[in-house]
DSSP file (Angstrom, degrees, kcal/mol; ACC not computed):
  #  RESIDUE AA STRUCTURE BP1 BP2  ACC     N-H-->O    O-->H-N    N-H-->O    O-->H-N    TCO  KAPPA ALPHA  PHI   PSI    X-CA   Y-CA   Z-CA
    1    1 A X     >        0   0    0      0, 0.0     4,-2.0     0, 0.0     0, 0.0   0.000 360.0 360.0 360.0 -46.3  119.0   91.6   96.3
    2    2 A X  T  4  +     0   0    0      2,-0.2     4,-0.3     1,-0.2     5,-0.1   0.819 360.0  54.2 -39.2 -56.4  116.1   93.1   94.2
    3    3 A X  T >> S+     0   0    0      1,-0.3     3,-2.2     2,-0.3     4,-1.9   0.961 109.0  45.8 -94.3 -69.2  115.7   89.8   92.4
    4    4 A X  H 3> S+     0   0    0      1,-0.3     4,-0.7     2,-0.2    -1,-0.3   0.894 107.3  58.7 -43.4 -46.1  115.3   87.7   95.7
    5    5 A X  H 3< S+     0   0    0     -4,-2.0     4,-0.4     1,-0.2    -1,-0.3   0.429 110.6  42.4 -78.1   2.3  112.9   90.3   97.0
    6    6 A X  H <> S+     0   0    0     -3,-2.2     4,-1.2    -4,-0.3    -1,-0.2   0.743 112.4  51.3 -95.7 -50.5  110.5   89.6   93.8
    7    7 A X  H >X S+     0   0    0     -4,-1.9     3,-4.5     2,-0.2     4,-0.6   0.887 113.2  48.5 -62.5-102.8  111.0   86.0   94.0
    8    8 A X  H 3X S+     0   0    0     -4,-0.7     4,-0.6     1,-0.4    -3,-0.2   0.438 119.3  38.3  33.3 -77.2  109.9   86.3   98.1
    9    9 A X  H >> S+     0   0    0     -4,-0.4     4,-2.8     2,-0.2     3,-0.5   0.778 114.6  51.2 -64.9 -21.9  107.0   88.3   97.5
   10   10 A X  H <X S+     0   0    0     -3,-4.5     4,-1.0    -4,-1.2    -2,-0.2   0.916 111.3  53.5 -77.0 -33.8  105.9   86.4   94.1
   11   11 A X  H 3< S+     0   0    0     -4,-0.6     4,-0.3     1,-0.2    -1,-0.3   0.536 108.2  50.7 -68.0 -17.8  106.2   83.3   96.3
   12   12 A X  H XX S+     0   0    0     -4,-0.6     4,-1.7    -3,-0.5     3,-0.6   0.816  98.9  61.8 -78.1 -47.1  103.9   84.9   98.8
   13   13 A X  H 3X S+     0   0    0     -4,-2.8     4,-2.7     1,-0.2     5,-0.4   0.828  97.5  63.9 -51.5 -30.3  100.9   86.0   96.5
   14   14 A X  H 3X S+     0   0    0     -4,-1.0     4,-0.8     1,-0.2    -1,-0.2   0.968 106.9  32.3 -74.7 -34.2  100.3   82.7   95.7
   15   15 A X  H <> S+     0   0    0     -3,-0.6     4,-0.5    -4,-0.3    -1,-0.2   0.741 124.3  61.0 -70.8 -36.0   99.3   81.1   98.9
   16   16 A X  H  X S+     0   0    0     -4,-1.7     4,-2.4     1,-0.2     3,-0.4   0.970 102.4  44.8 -54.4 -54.0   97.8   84.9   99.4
   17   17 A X  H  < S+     0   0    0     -4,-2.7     4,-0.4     1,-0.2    -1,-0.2   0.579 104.2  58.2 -89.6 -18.1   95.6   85.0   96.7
   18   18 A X  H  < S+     0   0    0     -4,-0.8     4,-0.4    -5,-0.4    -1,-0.2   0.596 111.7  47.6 -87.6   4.6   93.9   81.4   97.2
   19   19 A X  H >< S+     0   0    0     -4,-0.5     3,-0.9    -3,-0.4     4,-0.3   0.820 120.1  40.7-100.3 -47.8   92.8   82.8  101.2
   20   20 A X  G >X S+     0   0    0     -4,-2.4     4,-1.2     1,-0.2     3,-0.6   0.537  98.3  72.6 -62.5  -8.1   91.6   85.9   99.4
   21   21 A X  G 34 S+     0   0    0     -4,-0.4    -1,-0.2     1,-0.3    -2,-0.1   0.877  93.4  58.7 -92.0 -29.4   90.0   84.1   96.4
   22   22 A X  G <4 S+     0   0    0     -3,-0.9    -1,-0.3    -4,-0.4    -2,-0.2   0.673 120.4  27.7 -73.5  -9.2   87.1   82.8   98.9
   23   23 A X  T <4 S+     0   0    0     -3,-0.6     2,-0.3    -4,-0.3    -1,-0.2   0.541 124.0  42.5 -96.5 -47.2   86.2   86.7   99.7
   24   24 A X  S  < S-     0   0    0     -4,-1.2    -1,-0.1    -3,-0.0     2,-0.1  -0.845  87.3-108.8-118.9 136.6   87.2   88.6   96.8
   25   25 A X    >>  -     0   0    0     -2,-0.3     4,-1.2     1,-0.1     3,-0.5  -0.537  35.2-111.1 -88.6 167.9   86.6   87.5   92.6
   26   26 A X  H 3> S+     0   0    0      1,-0.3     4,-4.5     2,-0.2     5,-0.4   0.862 111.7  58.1 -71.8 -48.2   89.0   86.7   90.9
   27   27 A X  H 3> S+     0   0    0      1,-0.2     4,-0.5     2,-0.2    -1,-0.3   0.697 110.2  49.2 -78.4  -9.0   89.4   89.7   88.5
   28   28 A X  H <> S+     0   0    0     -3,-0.5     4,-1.8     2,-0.2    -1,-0.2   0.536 103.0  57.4 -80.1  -8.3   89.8   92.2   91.7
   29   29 A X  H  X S+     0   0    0     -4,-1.2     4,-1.6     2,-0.2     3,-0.4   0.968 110.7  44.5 -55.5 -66.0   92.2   90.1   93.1
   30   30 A X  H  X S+     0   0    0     -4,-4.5     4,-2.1     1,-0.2     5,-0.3   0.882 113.5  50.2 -45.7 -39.9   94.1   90.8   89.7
   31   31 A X  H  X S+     0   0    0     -4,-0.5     4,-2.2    -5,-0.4     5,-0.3   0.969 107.5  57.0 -58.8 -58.6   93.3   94.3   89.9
   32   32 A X  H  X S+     0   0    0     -4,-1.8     4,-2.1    -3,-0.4    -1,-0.2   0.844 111.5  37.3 -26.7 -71.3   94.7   94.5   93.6
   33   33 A X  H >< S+     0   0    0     -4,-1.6     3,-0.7     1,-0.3     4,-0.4   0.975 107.6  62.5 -85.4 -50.6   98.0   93.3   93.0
   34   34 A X  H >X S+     0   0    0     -4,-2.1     4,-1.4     1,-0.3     3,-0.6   0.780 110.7  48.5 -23.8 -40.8   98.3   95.2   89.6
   35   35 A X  H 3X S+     0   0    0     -4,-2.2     4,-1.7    -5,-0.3     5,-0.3   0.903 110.8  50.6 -68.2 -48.2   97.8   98.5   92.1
   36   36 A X  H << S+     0   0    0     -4,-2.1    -1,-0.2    -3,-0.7    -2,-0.2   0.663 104.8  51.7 -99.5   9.6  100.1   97.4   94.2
   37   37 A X  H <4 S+     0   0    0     -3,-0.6     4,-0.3    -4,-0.4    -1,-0.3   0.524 115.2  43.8 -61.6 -40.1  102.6   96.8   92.0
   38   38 A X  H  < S+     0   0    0     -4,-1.4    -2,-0.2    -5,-0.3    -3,-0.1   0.610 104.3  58.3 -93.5  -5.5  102.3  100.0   90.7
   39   39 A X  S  < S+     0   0    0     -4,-1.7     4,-0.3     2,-0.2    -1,-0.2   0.332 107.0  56.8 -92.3 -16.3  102.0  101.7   93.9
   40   40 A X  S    S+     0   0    0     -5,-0.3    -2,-0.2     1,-0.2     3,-0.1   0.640 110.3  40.6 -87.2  -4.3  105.6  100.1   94.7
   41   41 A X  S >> S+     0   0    0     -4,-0.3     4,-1.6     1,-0.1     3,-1.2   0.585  92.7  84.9-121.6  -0.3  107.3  101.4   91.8
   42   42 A X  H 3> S+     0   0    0      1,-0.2     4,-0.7     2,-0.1    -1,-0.1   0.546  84.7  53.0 -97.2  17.7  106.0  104.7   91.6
   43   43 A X  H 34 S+     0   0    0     -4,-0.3    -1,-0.2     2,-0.2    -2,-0.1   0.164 111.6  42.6 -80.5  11.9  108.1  106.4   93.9
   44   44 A X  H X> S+     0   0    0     -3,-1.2     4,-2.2     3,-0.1     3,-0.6   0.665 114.9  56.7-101.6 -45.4  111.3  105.4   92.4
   45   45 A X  H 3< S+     0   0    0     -4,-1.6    10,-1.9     1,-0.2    -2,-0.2   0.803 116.2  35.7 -40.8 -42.6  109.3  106.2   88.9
   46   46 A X  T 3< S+     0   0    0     -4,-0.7    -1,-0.2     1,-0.2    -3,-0.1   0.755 124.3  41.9 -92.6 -18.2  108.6  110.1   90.3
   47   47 A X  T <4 S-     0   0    0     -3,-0.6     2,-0.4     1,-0.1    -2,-0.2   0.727 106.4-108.9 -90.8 -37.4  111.9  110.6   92.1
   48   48 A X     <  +     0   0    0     -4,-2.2     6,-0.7     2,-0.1    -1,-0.1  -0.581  53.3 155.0 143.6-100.3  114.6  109.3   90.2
   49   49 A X  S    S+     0   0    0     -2,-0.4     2,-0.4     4,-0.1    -5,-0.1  -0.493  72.5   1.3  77.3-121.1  116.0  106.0   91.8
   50   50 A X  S >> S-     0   0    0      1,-0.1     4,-2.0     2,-0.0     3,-2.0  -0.739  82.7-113.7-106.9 138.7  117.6  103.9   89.5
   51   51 A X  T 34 S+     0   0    0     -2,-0.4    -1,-0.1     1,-0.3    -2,-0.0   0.778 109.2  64.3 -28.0 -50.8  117.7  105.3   85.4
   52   52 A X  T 34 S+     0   0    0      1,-0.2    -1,-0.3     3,-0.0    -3,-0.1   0.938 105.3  32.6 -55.8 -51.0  115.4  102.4   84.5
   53   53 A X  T <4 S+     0   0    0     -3,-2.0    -2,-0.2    -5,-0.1    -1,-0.2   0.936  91.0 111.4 -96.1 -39.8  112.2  103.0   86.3
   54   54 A X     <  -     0   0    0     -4,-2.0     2,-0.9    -6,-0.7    -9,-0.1   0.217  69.8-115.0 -24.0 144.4  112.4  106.8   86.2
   55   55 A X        +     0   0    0    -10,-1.9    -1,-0.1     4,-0.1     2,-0.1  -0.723  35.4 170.4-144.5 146.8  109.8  108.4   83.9
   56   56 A X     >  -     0   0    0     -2,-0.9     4,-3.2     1,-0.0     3,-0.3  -0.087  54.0 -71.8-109.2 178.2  110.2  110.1   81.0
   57   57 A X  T  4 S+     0   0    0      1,-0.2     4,-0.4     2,-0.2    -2,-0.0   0.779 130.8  34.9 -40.1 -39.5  107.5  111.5   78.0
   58   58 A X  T  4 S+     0   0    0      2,-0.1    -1,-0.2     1,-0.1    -3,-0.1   0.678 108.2  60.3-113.0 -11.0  107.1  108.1   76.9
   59   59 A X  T  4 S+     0   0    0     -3,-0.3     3,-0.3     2,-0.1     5,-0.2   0.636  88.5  68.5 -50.2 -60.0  107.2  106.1   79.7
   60   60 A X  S  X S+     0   0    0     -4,-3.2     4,-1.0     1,-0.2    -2,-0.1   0.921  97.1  51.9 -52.3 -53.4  104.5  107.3   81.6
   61   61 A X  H  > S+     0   0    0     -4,-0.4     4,-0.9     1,-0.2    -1,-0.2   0.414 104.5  65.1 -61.7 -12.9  101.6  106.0   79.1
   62   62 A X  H  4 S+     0   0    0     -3,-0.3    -1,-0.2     3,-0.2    -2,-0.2   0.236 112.5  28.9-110.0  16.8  103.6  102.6   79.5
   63   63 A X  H  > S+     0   0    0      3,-0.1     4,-1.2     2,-0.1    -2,-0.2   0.678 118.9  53.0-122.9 -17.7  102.7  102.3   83.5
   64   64 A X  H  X S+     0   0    0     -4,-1.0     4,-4.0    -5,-0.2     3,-0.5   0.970 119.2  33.2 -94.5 -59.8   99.7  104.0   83.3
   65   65 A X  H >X S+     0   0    0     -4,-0.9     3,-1.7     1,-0.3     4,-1.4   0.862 118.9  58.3 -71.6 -89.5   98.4  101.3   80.1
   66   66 A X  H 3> S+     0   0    0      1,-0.3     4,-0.7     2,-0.2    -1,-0.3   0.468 109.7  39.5  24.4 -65.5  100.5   98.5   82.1
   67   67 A X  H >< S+     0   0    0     -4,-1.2     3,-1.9    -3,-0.5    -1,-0.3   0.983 117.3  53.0 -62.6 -49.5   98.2   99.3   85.4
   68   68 A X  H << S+     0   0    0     -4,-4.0    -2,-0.2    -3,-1.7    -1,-0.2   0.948 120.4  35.7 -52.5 -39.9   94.4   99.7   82.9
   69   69 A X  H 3<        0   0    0     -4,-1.4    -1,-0.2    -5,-0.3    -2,-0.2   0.538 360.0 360.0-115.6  20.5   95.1   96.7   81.6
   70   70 A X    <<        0   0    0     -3,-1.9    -1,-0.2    -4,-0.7    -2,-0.2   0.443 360.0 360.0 -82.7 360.0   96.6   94.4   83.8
């Protein structure tokens, strides 16, 4: 179910991001959805959820670098 619901949204951004490209440059577009990627996973990340996105000592510095430099 997860999988479809990535596919569904990935399939949306594109058509998203060419209405937005006439408004917005291109590298805060990028910025944009990097944030909001990262603003969807960090409540599974701070709580628990599922073993995989929790985050641990080392973990943290790889969403955090993930976000700076996407």
């Amino acid at each position: 179910m997860a999988c479809l619901a990535v596919a569904l949204l990935f399939c949306v951004s594109a058509p998203l991001a060419k209405t937005l490209l006439g408004s917005i440059g291109p590298f805060t577009l990028a910025g944009l959805f990097q944030l909001g990627a990262a603003l969807a996973v960090a409540p599974f990340a701070a709580r628990g959820g599922r073993s995989e996105l929790r985050l641990g000592p080392g973990r943290r510095g790889r969403l955090l670098a993930s976000v700076f430099f996407g």
